[in-house]
N, C-alpha and C positions, 0 to 999 in steps of 0.2 A: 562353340569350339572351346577347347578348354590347353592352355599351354603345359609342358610338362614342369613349372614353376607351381602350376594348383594341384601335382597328383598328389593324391591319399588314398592309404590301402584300403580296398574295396571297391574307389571308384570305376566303373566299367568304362571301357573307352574302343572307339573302333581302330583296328590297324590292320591295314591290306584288306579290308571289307569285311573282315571278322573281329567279333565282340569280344572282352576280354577282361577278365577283369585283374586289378593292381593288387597282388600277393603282396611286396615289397618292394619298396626304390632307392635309391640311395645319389643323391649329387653328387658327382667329383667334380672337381676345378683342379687339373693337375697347375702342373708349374708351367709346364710347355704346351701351350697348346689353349683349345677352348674349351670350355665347360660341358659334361655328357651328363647324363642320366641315367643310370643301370638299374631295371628293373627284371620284376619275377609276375610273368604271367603268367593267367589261369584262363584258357580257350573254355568259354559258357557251354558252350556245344558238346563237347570233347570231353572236358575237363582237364583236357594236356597241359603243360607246363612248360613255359618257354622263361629263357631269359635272354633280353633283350634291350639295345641300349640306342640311346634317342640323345640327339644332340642338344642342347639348353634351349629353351625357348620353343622347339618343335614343337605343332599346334595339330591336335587329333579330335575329333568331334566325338562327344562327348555319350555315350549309349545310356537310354533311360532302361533303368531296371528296377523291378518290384517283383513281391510274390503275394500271390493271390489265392487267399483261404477257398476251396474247392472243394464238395462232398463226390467222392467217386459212387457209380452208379452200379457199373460192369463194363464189361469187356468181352467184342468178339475177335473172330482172327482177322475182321478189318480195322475195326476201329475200338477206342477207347471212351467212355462218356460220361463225361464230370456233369456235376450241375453250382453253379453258383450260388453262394450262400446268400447274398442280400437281395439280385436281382432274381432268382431263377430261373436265369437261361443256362441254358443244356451248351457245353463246349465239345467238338467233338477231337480227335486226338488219333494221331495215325500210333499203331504200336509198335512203329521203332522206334520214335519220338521217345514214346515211356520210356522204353530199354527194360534192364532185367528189376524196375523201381516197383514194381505191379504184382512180385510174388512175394512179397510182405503184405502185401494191401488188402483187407475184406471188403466185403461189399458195406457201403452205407459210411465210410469211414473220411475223414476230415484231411484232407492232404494239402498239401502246397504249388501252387501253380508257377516259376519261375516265368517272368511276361519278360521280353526286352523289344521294348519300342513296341510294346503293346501287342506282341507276338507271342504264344506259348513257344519257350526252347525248354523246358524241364518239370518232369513231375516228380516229386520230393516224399516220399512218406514219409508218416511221423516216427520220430528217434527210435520209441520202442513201440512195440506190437506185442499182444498176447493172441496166441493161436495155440489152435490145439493140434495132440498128434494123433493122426489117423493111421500111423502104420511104422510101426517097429518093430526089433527084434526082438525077442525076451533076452535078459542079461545071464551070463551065464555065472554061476555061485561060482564064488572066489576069487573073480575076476575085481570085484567093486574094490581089491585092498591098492591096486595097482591105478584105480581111478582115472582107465581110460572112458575111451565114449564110443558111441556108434550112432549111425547116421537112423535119422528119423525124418518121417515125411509131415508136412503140417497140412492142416485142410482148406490152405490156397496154393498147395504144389511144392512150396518150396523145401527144400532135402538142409535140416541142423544139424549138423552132430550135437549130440547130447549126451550127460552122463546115464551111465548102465543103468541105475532104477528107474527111471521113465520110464513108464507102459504108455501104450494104447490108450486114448481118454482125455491123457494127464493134459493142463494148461500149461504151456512155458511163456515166457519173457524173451523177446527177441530184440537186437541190436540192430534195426535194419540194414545203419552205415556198415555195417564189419559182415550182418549175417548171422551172429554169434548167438549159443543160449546165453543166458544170463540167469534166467532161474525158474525156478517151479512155481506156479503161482496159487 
């Protein structure tokens, strides 16, 4: 159990039987009155954002959280299937679990397993991804001075906009958290 005299941002804690982790806190001691605790949580699950205030001393038990290096295998339309790096055992993974984490992801590649209380709640790809495009449009001359973009497919599904000289072929650099090109590689 842990009081809200020991929170630090990051710590995970349970409240109302969901996991949650400490964005921000701040102690007030008004003048009138007892001491509160105003914080900003973040639902593991969700990733919603609540804020929420706890009276001084309030005692919440305390959720253990780690992330666990994972090499992805594949994926069908029931399940997901990592294998672990040191032991290698096979994890297998419902795919709403993933969510949309899994259309940055190639096969064979090195992800992050989010475990709370020793439970998968999240799979994490890494920051950036280089894919390639299998299906654009060609750009049309004259258009490049105005430096917009058109949407391109990569060849694990997922749909970038990208700038106008990208063909067919080309490598880009992807931003998984945002989605975003980033560059030609």
């Amino acid at each position: 159990m842990v009081s809200t005299n020991d929170f630090r941002n990051g710590m995970a804690i349970e409240v109302d039987g969901q996991v949650f982790t400490i964005v921000e806190f701040q102690h007030v001691k008004p003048g009138k009155g007892g001491a509160f605790v105003r914080t900003r949580l973040k639902n593991i699950l969700t990733g919603a954002v609540l804020d929420k205030t706890f009276r001084a001393g309030e005692k919440f038990r305390q959720a253990r959280v780690e992330a666990k290096k994972m090499q992805y295998l594949y994926a069908t339309p029931e399940e997901v299937v990592l294998m672990d790096n040191e032991t290698y055992e096979q994890l297998t993974l419902s795919p709403d679990l993933v969510g949309e984490a899994l259309k940055f992801v190639k096969d064979n590649v090195e992800v992050e397993i989010l475990m709370v209380d020793g439970k998968p709640t999240e799979l994490i790809p890494p920051i950036f991804v280089e894919l390639e495009v299998t299906e654009t449009q060609p750009g049309v001359k004259g258009d490049t001075v105005t430096g917009g973009n058109k949407p391109a497919t990569t060849e694990t599904g997922a749909v970038v906009n990208v700038p106008l000289f990208l063909k067919e072929g080309d490598r880009i650099k992807v931003d998984t958290r945002t989605g975003e090109y980033v560059e030609r590689v």
